[in-house]
N, C-alpha and C positions, 0 to 999 in steps of 0.2 A: 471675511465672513460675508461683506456683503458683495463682494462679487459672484460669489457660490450662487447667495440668493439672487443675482440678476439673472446667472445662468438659470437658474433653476424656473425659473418666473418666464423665461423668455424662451427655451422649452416647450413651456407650458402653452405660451400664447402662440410661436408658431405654430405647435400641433394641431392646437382646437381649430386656429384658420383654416390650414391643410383640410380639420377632419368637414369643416364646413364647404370646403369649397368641391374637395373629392369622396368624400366618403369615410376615406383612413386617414390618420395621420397622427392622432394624439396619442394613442398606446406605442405607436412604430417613432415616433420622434421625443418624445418625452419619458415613456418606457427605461429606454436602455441609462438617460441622463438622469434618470431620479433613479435608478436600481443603484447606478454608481455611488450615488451621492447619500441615498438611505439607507443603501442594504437590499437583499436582493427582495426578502419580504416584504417592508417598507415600502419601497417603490412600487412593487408592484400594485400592491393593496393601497396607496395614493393615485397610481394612474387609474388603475380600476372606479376608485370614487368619483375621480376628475372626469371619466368618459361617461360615466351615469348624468352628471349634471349635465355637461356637454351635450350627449345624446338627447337629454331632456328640453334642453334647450334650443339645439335644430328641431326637435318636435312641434315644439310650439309655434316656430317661426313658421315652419312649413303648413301648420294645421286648414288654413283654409284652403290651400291649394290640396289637398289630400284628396284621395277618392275613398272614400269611406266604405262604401259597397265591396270594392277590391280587397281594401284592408280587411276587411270583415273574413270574406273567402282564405286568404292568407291565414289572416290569427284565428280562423277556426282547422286549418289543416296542420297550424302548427300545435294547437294544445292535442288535433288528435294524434297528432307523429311523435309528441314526447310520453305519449304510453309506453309505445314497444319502442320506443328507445331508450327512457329508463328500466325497462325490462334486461334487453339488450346490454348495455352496461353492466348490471349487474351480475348479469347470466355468463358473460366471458372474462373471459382470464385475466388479467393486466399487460403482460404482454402481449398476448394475441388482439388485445384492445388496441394498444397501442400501434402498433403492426397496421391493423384495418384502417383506424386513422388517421394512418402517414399513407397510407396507400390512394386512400379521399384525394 
């Protein structure tokens, strides 16, 4: 049992590194090792938690180097783009959904 939890724990801390140093790394490296080890639900919905802090966490590090001005431009083209994209969603099929976004 506890070597389960070393793997599990170490995992953990490679991915966050990866995700800090490149951008990705904790869902793609810890992902597939906590699905095994939780369950396919489980895992996921633990990495998912683990990338929220994570994320939260490069934020804050990065915060004074930010340009705020940019981000602003950014996080205002993204809330207007998730109108007609939860429009969109809703509006097509599930597989022709699906289909569009593998095609992305």
């Amino acid at each position: 049992m506890l070597t389960v939890a070393v793997v599990l724990i170490a995992a953990v801390l490679i991915g966050a590194v990866l995700q800090r140093i490149t951008g990705m790394g904790l869902g793609l490296v810890a992902g597939p090792v906590l699905s095994v080890a939780l369950g396919p639900a489980a895992g996921v919905t633990v990495v998912n938690g683990l990338s929220v802090v994570n994320a939260a966490n490069n934020a804050w590090a990065v915060r004074a180097r930010t340009d705020w001005r940019r981000f602003g431009y950014l996080a205002g083209g993204l809330v207007l783009g998730s109108v007609p994209a939860a429009f969109v969603v809703t509006a097509i099929d599930g597989p022709w959904l699906l289909i569009t976004v593998g095609l992305l």
